[in-house]
C-alpha positions as CSV (number, residue, x, y, z in Angstrom):
1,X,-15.6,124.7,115.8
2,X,-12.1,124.6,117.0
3,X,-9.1,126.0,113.7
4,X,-7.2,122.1,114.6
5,X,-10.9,120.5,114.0
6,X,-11.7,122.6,110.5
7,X,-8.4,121.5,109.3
8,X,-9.2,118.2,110.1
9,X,-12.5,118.3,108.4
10,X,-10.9,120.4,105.3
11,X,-8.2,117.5,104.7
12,X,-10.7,114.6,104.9
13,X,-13.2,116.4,102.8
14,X,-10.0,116.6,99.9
15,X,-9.2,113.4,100.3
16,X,-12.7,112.1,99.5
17,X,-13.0,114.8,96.8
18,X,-10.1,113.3,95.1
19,X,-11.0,109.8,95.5
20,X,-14.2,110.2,93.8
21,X,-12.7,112.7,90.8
22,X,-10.2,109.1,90.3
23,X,-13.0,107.0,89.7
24,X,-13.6,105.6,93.1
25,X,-10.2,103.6,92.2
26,X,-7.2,104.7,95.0
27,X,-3.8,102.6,95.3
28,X,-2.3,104.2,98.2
29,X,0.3,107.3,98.0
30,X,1.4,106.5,94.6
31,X,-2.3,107.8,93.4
32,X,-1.6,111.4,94.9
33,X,-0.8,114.1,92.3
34,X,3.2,114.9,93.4
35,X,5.1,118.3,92.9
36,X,8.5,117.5,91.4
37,X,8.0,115.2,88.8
38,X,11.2,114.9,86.2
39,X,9.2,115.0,83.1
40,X,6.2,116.8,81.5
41,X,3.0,114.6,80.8
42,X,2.7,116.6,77.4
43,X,6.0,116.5,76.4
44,X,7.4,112.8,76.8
45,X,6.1,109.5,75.6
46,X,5.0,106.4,77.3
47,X,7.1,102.8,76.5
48,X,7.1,99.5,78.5
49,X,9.7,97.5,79.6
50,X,9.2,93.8,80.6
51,X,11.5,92.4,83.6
52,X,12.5,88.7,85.4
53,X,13.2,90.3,88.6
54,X,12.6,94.3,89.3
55,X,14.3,94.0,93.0
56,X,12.2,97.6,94.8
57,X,11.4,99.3,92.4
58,X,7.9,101.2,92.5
59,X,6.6,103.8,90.4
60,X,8.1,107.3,90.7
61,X,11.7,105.8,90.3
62,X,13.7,107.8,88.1
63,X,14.8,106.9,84.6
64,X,18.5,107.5,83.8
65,X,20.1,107.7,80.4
66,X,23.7,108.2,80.9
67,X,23.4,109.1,84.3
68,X,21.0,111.8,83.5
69,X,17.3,111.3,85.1
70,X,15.1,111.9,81.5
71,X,11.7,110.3,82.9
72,X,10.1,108.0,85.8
73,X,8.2,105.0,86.2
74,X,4.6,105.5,86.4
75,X,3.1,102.0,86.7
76,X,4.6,98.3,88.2
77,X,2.0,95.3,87.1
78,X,2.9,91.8,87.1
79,X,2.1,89.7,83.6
80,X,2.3,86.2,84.1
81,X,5.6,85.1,85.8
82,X,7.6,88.4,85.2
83,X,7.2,92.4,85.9
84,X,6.0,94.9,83.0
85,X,6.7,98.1,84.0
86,X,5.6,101.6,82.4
87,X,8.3,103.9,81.7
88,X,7.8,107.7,81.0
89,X,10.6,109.5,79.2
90,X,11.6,112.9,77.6
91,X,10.6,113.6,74.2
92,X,14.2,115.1,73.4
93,X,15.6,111.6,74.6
94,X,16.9,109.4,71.3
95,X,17.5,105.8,71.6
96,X,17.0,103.2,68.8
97,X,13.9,101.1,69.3
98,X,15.8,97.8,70.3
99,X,17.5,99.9,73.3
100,X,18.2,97.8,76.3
101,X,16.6,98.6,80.0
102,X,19.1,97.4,83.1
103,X,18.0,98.1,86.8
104,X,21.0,99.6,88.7
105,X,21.6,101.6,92.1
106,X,23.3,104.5,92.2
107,X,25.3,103.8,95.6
108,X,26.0,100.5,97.5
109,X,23.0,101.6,99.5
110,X,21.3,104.3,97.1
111,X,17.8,103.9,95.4
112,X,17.2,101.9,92.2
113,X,16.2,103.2,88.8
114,X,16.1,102.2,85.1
115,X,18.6,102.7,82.6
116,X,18.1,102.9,78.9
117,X,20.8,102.3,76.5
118,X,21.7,101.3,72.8
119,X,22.6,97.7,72.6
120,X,26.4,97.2,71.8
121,X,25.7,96.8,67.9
122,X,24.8,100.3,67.4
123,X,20.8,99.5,67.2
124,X,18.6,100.0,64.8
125,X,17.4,103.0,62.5
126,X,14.2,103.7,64.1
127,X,13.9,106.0,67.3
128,X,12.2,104.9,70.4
129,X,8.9,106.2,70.8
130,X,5.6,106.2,72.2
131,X,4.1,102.6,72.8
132,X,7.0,100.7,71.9
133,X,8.0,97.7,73.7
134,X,11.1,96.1,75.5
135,X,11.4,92.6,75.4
136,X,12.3,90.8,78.3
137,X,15.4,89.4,76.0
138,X,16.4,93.2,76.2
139,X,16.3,94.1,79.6
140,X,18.6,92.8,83.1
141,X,19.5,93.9,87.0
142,X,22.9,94.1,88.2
143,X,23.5,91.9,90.9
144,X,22.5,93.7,95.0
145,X,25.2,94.1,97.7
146,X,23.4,91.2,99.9
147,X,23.6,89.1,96.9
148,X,27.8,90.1,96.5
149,X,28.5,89.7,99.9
150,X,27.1,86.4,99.9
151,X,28.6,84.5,97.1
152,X,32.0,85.9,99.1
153,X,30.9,84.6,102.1
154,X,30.0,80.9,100.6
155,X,34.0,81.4,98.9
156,X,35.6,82.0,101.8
157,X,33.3,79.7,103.6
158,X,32.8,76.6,102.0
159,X,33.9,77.6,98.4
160,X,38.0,76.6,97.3
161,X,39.5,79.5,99.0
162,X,39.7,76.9,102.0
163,X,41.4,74.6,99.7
164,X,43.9,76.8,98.2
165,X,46.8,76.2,101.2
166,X,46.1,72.3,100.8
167,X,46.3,72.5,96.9
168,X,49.8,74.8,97.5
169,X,51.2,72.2,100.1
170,X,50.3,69.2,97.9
171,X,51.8,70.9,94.8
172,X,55.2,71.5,96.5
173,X,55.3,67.8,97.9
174,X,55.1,66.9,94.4
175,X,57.4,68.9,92.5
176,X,59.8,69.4,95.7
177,X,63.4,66.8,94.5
178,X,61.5,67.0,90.8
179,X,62.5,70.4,89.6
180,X,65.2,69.2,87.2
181,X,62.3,66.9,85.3
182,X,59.6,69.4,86.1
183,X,61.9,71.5,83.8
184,X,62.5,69.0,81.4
185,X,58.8,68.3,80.6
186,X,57.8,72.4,80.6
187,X,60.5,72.2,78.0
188,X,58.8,69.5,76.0
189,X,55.6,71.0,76.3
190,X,57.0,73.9,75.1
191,X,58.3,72.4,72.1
192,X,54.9,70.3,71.6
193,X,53.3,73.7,72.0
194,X,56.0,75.4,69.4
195,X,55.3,72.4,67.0
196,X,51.7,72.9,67.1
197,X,51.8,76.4,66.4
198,X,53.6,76.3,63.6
199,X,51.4,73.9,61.9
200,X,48.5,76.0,62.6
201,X,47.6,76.2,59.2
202,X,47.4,72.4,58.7
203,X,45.8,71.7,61.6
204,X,43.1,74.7,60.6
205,X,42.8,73.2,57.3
206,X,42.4,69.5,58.7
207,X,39.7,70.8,60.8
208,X,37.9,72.3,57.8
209,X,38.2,69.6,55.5
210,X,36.4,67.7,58.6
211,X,33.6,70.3,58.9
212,X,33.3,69.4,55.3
213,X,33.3,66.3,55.3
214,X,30.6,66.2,58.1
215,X,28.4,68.6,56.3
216,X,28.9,66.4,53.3
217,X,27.8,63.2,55.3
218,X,24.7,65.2,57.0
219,X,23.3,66.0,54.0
220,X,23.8,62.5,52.3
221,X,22.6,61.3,55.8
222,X,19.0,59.7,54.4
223,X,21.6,57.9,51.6
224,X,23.8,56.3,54.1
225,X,20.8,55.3,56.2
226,X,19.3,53.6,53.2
227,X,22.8,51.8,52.5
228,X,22.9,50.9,56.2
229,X,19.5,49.3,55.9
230,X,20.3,47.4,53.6
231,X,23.1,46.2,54.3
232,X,21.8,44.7,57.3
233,X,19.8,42.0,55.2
234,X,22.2,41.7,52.5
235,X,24.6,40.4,55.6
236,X,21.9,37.8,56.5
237,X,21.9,36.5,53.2
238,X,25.4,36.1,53.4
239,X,25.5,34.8,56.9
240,X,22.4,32.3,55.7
241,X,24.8,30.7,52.7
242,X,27.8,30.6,54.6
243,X,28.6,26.9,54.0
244,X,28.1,27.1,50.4
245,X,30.0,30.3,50.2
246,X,32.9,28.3,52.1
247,X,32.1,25.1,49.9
248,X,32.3,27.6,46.6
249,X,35.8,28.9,47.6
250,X,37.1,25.0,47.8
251,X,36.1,24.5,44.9
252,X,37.2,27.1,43.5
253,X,41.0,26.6,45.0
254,X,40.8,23.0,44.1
255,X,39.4,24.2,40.1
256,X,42.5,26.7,40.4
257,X,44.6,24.0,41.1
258,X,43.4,21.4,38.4
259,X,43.3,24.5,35.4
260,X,47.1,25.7,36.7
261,X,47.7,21.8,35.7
262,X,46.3,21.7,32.5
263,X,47.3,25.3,31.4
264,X,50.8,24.1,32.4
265,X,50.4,21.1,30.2
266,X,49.0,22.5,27.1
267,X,51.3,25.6,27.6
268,X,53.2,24.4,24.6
269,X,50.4,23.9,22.2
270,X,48.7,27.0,22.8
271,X,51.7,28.7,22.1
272,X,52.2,27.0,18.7
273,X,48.2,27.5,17.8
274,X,49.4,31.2,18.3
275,X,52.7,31.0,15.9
276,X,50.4,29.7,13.9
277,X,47.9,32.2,14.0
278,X,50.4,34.7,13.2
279,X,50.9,34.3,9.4
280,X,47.4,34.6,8.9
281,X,47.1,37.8,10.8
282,X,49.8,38.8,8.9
283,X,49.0,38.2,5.5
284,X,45.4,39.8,6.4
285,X,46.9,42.9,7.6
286,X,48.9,42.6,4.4
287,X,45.5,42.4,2.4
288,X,44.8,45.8,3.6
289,X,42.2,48.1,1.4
290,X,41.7,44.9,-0.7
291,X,40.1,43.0,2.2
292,X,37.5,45.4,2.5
293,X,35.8,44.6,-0.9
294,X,36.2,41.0,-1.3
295,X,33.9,41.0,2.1
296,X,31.4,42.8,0.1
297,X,31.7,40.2,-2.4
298,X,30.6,37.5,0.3
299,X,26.7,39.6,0.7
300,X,25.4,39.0,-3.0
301,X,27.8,35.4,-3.7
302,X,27.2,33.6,-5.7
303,X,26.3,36.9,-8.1
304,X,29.3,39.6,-8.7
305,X,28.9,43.4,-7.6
306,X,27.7,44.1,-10.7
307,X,24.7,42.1,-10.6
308,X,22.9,44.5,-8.8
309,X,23.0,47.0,-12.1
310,X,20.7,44.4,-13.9
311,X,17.5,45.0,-12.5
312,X,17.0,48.9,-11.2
313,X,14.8,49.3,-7.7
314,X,14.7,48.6,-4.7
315,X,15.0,44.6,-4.8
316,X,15.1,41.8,-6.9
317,X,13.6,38.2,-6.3
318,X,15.8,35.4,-7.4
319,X,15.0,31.4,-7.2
320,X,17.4,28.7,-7.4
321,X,16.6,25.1,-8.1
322,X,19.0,22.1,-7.2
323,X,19.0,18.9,-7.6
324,X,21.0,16.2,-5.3
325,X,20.8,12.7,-6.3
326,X,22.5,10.1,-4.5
327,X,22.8,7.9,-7.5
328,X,25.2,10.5,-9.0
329,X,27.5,9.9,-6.1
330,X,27.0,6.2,-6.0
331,X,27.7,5.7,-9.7
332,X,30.5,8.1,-9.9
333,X,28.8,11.4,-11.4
334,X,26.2,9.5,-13.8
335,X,28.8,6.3,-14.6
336,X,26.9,2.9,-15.5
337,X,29.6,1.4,-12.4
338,X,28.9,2.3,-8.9
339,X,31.3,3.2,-6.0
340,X,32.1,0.7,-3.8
341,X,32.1,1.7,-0.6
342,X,33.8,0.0,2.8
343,X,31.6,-1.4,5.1
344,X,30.6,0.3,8.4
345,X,31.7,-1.9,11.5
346,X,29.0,-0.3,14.3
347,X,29.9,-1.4,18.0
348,X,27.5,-3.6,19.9
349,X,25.9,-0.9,21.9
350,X,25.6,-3.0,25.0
351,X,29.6,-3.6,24.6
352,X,30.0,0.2,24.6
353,X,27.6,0.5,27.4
354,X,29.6,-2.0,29.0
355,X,33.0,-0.3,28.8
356,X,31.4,2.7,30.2
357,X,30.4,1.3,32.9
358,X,33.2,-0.2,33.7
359,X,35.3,2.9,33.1
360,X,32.8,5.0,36.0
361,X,33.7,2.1,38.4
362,X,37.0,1.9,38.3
363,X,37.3,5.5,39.9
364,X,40.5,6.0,37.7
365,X,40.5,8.2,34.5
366,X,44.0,6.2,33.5
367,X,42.7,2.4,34.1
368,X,42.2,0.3,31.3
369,X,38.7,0.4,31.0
370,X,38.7,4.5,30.9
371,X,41.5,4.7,28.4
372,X,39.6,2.0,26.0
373,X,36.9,4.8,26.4
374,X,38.8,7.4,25.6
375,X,40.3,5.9,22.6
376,X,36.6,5.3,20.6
377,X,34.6,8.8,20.0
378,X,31.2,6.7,20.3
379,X,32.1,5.8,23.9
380,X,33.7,8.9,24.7
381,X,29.9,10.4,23.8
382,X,28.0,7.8,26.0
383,X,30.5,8.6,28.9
384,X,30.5,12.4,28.6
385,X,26.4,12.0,28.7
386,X,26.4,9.7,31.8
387,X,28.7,12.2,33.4
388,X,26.4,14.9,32.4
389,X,23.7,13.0,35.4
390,X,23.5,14.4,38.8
391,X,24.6,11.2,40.5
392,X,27.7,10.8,38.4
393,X,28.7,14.2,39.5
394,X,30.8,13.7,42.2
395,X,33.2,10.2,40.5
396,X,36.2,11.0,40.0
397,X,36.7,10.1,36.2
398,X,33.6,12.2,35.4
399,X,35.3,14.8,37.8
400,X,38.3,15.3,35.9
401,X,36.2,15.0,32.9
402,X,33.9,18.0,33.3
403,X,37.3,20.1,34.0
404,X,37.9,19.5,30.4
405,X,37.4,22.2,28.2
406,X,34.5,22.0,25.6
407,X,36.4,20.7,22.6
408,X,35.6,18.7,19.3
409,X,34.9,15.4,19.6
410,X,38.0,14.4,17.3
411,X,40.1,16.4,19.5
412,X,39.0,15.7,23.2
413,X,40.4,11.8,22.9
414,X,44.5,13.2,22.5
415,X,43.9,16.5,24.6
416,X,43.0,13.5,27.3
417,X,45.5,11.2,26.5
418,X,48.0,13.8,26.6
419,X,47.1,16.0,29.6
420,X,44.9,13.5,31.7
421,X,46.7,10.3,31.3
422,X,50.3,11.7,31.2
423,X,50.5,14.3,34.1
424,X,47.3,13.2,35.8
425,X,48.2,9.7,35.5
426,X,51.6,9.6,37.1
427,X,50.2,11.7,39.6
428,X,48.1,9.1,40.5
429,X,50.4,6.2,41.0
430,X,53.2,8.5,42.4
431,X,51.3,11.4,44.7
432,X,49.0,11.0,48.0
433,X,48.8,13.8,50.4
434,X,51.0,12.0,52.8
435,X,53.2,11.9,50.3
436,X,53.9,7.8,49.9
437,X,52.8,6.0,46.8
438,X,49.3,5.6,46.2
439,X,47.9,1.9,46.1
440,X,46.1,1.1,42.6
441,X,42.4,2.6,42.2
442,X,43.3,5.1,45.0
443,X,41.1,7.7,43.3
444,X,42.2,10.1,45.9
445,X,45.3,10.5,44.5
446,X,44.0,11.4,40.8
447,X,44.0,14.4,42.0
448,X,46.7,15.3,44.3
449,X,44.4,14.9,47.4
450,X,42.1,17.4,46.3
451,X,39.1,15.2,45.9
């Protein structure tokens, strides 16, 4: 056998040697035992690095730390939609465990290769070592030439470089037989700008009492979305009794009116009830300490203080018997002559009715019917009842009757006479709300046009 056809032979015979001492598993070139390799198998560690984009690089790339090869790659594998790839390094290399991996070229046209680093914070405690893991948060590429060259070429191209002499030319059209305002205005701006800063502070502390307020509202947000709800039906209600909201207020302008009338009128009595009053405060205040104990008197009357010394306890039952006889008023306290009283002159009732009656149809709290009324307490009763029914409400004597105040019987006739039948009464025959004189039983004018 020829030496060219042994060698042959020899070099096949190794190949197939070392493809069956692999395992019968053989990836190309990369499977072959090289001379050269940067770092020891027994002295270096093993991590993995996880990558979006690895550009070319294969397994025997170096592994930089400052620009000092300290390992190589020794295995590329895809996992899911990005590269993992198994990096060998040094074990006299130290790097923090969260140390970043960037893939970077050592010329415009050299070969790529992994660098580790420690992030910019300083990293952690721990040491990088074998089996540990760098995120693909962790790791990046710098940017290739062809990628450079063409984001220049779209800027020059298409991109605003193009645009730049039309921006220039436009810019001079406009500020060209402007500079004198042009100079104004960067002077205002300037000021503006000068104003600003120096209320920097407030403007700071505006901003915080915002975030504040914010934060405030955000966490009182479920709150205000309650409120909110309910709001929403609350305003339907309202919107619902609009009318008699509306109605209310009249009423309550036209009450205003009426009780500024009447408080006008009895202005002067109420002002004598009170310098009246005022002795009597006075000579209680005088009283003083001795007040105190005649009050305690009132709680056992008709028995003194002292009465509760007579029987010792807790209580004491007393009974009282009385005896009213009206023959001891009728004869004068036990006389053989009785009292002679005056006879009782009772009204007809239907004459009383009568007047009533006549006093709700007339419309006109100061006719003659109304003021014959007013003038007997038994028919001012009967009329305050009828004006007490629903379809009374609305006539005009039992109007300005129920505007009255609540008052004893013996008193209502002259509070009437004097307030209703003086200042309403003229107003009546002398006020309309065209302002002419009001024809008789014009009941509209009772009240100054308010009814």
């Amino acid at each position: 056998m020829r030496p060219v056809a042994r060698l042959r032979t020899s070099a096949a015979l190794l190949a197939a040697g070392a493809v069956l001492l692999s395992g019968c598993e053989f990836d190309g070139a990369y499977d072959l035992p090289l001379p050269g390799s940067p770092v020891d198998e027994d002295n270096s560690f093993e991590v993995t690095a996880e990558f979006a984009d690895i550009l070319n690089v294969v397994p025997r790339s170096p592994v930089m730390v400052d620009d000092v090869v300290v390992g190589e790659v020794t295995d590329v594998e895809r996992v899911g939609w990005h590269a993992q790839v198994t990096l060998r390094v040094r074990d006299d290399v130290e790097l923090p465990d969260d140390a970043i991996a960037d893939i970077r070229q050592v010329s415009l046209l050299g070969e790529k290769y992994v660098a580790l680093e420690a992030p910019e914070s300083g990293g952690s405690d721990s040491r990088l070592g074998e089996g540990d893991k760098i995120p693909l948060a962790a790791t990046g590429r710098n940017p290739e030439v062809e990628e450079v060259l063409g984001a220049l070429s779209f800027l020059l191209s298409g991109g605003g470089v193009a645009q730049l002499g039309t921006i220039v030319e436009e810019l001079n059209n406009v500020m060209s037989g402007r500079e004198d305002r042009l100079r104004v205005l960067l002077g205002s701006l300037e000021d503006v700008v000068g104003t600003l800063d120096a209320q920097k502070a407030d403007i700071i502390r505006a901003l915080e009492a915002m975030n504040n307020l914010t934060a405030t509202l955000n966490a009182e947000k479920k709150t205000v979305t309650d409120a909110l709800d309910a709001t929403g039906p609350a305003i339907e209600v309202l919107a619902d009794q609009e009318a008699e909201l509306v109605e209310m207020l009249s009423s309550l302008d036209r009450l205003g009116e009426v009780g500024t009338r009447v408080i006008r009128a009895s202005k002067d009595n109420l002002i004598k009830s009170l310098e009246n009053l005022e002795p009597v405060l006075s000579q209680l205040s005088a009283a003083g300490d001795e007040l105190a104990p005649g009050i305690n008197l009132l709680v056992s009357f008709p028995f003194p203080d002292e009465a509760s010394d007579v029987v010792k306890g807790d209580y004491a039952n007393t009974s009282i018997r009385a005896e009213i006889s009206l023959d001891n008023f009728l004869t004068g306290g036990g006389g053989d002559s009785p009292i002679e009283l005056p006879p009782i002159e009772l009204p007809d009732p239907g004459e009383v009715l009568n007047d009533v009656q006549k006093c709700l149809q007339s419309g006109n709290i100061s006719s003659a019917a109304c003021k014959k009324v007013l003038a007997d307490l038994d028919s001012l009763t009967k009329l305050k009842k009828q004006c007490k029914k629903e379809k009374y409400q609305d006539n005009p004597v039992c109007v300005v009757l129920n505007q009255v105040p609540d008052l004893p019987l013996d008193e209502l006739p002259d509070v009437l006479d004097d307030v209703l039948g003086g200042v309403l009464g003229r107003a009546a025959t002398s006020y309309t709300p065209s302002g002419t004189a009001a024809a008789p039983g014009d009941t509209n004018a009772l009240f100054g046009g308010l009814s």
